[in-house]
C-alpha positions in Angstrom: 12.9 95.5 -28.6 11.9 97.6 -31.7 9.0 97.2 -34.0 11.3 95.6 -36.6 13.2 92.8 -34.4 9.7 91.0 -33.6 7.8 88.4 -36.3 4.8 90.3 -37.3 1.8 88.5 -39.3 1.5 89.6 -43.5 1.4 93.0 -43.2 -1.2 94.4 -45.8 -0.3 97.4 -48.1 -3.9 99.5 -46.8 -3.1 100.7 -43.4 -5.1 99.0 -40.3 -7.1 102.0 -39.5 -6.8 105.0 -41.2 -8.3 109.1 -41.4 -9.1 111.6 -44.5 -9.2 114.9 -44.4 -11.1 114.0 -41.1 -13.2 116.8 -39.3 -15.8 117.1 -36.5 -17.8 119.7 -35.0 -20.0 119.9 -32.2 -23.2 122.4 -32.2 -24.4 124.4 -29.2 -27.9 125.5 -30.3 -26.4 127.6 -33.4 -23.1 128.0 -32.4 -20.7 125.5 -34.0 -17.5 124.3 -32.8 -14.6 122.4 -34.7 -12.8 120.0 -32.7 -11.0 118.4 -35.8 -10.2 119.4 -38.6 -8.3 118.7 -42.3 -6.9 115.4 -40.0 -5.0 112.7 -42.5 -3.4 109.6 -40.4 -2.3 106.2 -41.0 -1.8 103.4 -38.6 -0.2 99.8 -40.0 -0.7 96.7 -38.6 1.5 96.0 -35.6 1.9 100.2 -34.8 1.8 101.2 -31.6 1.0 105.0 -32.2 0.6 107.8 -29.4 -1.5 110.6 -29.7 0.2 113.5 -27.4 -1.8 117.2 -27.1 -2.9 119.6 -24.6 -6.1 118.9 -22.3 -9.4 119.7 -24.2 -7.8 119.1 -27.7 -9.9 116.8 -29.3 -7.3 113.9 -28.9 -10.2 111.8 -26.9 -12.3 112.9 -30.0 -10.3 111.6 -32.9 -10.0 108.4 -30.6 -14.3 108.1 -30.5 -14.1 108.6 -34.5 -11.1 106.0 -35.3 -13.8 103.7 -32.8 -16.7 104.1 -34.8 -18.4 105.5 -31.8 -19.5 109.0 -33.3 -19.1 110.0 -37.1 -16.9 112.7 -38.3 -18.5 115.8 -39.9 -16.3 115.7 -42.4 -13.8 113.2 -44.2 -13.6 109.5 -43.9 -12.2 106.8 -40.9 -11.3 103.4 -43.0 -10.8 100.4 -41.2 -9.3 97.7 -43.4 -10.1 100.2 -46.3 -13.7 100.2 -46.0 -15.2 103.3 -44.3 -15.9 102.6 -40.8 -19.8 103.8 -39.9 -20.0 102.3 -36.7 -18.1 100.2 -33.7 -16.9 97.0 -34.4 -15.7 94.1 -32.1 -12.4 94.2 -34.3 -11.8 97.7 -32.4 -11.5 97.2 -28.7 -11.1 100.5 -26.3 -9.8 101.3 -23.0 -11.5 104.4 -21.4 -10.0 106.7 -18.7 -11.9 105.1 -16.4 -12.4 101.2 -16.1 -15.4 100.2 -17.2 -15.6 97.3 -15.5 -18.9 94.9 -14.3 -19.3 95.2 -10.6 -20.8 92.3 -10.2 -18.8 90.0 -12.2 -16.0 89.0 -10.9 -12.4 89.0 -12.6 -12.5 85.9 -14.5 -16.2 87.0 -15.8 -15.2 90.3 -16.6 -13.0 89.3 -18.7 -14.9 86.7 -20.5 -17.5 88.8 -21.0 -16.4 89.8 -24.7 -17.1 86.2 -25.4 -20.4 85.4 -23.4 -22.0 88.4 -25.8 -21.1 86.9 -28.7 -22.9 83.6 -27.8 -19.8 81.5 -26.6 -20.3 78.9 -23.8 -18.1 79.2 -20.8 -16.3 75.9 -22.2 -15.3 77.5 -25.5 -13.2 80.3 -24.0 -12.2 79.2 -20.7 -8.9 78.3 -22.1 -8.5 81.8 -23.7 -9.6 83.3 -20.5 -6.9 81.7 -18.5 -4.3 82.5 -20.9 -4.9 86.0 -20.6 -5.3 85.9 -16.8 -1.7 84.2 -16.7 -0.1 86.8 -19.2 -1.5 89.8 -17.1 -0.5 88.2 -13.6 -4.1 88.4 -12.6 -4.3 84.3 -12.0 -4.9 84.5 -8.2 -7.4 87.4 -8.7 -9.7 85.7 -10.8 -12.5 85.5 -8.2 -11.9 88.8 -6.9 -14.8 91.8 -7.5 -14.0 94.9 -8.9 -14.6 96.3 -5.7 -12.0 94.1 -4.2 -9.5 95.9 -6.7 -6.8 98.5 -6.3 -6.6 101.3 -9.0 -3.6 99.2 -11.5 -5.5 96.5 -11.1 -8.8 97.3 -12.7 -6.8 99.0 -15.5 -5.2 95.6 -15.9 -8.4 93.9 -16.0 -10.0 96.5 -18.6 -6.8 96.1 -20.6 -7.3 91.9 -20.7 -11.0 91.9 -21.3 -10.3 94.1 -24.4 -7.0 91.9 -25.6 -8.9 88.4 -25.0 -11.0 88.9 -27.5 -8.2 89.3 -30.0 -9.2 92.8 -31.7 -7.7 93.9 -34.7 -6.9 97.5 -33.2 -6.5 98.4 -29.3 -7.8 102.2 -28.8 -6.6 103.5 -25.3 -7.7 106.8 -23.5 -5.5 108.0 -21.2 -6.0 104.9 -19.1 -2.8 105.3 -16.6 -3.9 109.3 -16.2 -5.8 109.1 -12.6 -2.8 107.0 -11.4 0.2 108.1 -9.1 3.4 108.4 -11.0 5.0 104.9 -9.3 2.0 103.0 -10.6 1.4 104.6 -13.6 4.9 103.8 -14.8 4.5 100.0 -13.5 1.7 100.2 -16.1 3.3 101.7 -19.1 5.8 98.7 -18.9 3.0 96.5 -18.7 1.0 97.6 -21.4 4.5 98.0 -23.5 4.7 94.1 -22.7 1.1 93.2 -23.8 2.1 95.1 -27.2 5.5 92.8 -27.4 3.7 89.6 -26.7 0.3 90.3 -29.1 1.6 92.2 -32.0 -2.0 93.9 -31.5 -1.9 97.3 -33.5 -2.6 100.1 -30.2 -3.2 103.6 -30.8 -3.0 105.3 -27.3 -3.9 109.3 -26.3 -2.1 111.0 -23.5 -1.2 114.5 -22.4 1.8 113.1 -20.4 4.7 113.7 -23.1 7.1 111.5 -21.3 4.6 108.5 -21.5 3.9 109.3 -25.4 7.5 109.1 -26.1 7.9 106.1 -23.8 5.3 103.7 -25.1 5.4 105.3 -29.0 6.3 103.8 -31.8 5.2 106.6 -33.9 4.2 109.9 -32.1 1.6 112.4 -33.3 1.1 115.8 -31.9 -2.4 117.7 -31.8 -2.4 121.2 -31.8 -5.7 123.2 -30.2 -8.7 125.4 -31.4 -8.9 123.1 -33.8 -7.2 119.9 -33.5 -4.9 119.3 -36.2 -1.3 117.3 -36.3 1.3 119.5 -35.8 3.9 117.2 -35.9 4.9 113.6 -36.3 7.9 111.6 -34.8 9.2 108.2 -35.6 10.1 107.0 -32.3 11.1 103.2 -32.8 14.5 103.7 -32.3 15.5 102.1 -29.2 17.1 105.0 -26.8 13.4 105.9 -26.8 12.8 103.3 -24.8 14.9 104.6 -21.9 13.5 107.8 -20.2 17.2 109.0 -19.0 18.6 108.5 -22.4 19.8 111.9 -23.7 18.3 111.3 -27.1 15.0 111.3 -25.1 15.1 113.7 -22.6 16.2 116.2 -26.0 12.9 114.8 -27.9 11.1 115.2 -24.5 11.9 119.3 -23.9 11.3 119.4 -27.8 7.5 118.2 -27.6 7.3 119.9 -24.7 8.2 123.3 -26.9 6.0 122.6 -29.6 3.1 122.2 -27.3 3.8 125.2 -25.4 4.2 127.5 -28.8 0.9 126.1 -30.0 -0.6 126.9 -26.6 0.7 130.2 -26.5 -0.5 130.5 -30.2 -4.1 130.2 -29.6 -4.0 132.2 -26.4 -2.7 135.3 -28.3 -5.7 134.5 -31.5 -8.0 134.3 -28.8 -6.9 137.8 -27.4 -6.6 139.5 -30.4 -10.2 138.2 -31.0 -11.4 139.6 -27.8 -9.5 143.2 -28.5 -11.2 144.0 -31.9 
């Protein structure tokens, strides 16, 4: 199903979450380093946007500044239009790895978004259960995360963040330590939640196929420093099929520009190291 085909909530004319002339660097004693730089990106209400680059491009970074968890250097992260300074409950986040409560089991874990904010166990039980049902985790709810395979806890981390009903749903390469078989189990999952919750996802990966896959809009970060390169609208649906000719062309394309930019900065970086 395409963005367009499903009944959407008033869209406002501000974007959701949005990026101005966005930069970052890190400092090493006196050395300074740009991760970001001169970044401008818009994400509407009800996008699901994938951030595709190389490893070690900054695309985990831009996802920490559209969060609120660190501040850019440089340029502006609105959320709602209003300059975002720090996180927000309104902006949930997925890590890499699941960040899960050890000794909390399922059902807790996932309530747990609620119980901070003062709610007693009556007032979102219902909610909880919903979300247990919708992420087929109903006869794990008493399970520890111990007790859980690898999909599993990803599904959990995924539910605690989407019961809480945030405006925005920031994933970092969350399927990434997965094998392939599970890992695409996953992507149809997560593709599913996005379907049912009209939650606006922006989601970072280094696995082109997946970017195209799960994308609605696609945005490519090149290296040394991150910067888009190129954007793709991907709602059409023969990118919803990984065999589809249509996507295995956008596929070697992506592919291309990633390996020209890579190529790029390895030849700067020589020529730097040859003067």
């Amino acid at each position: 199903m395409e963005t367009g085909d499903r009944n959407l909530p008033y869209v406002s004319s501000t974007p959701i979450l949005s990026c101005q002339d966005l930069a970052k660097d890190f400092f090493e004693g006196r050395k300074k380093t740009t991760i970001l730089t001169d970044l401008n990106l818009q994400v509407e209400q009800g996008d699901f946007v994938t951030i595709l680059g190389q490893s070690g491009g900054g695309k985990s970074t831009l996802l920490k500044l559209l969060g609120g968890f660190i501040l850019p250097s440089a340029g502006q992260v609105l959320f709602h239009g209003v300059p975002l300074k720090k996180i927000t409950s309104k902006i949930g986040m997925v890590f890499q790895e699941n960040t899960l409560y050890p000794w909390l089991t399922v059902e807790q874990n996932i309530g747990f978004g609620f119980k901070i904010r003062g709610k007693k166990p009556d007032q979102y039980a219902a909610k909880v259960n919903h979300v247990l049902e919708k992420v087929g985790l109903t006869q794990a709810r008493q399970l520890y995360p111990q007790q859980l395979s690898g999909g599993m806890k990803q599904r959990v981390s995924i539910a605690r963040s989407i019961a809480v009903q945030p405006d925005v749903l920031l994933l970092d390469e969350p399927f990434s330590a997965l094998d392939i078989q599970l890992r695409r189990q996953l992507q149809m999952f997560l593709a599913s939640i996005w379907e049912d919750t009209a939650t606006t996802m922006v989601l970072v990966t280094h696995n082109v196929e997946e970017a195209i896959l799960l994308g609605r809009k696609l945005i490519v970060i090149g290296d040394k420093p991150g910067r888009i390169i190129e954007t793709v609208d991907i709602s059409q649906q023969q990118f919803r099929d990984r065999y589809d000719n249509d996507f295995l062309e956008l596929q070697r394309h992506l592919e291309s520009v990633i390996e020209t930019d890579v190529n790029t900065q390895a030849a700067l970086v020589k020529a730097g190291e040859t003067r």
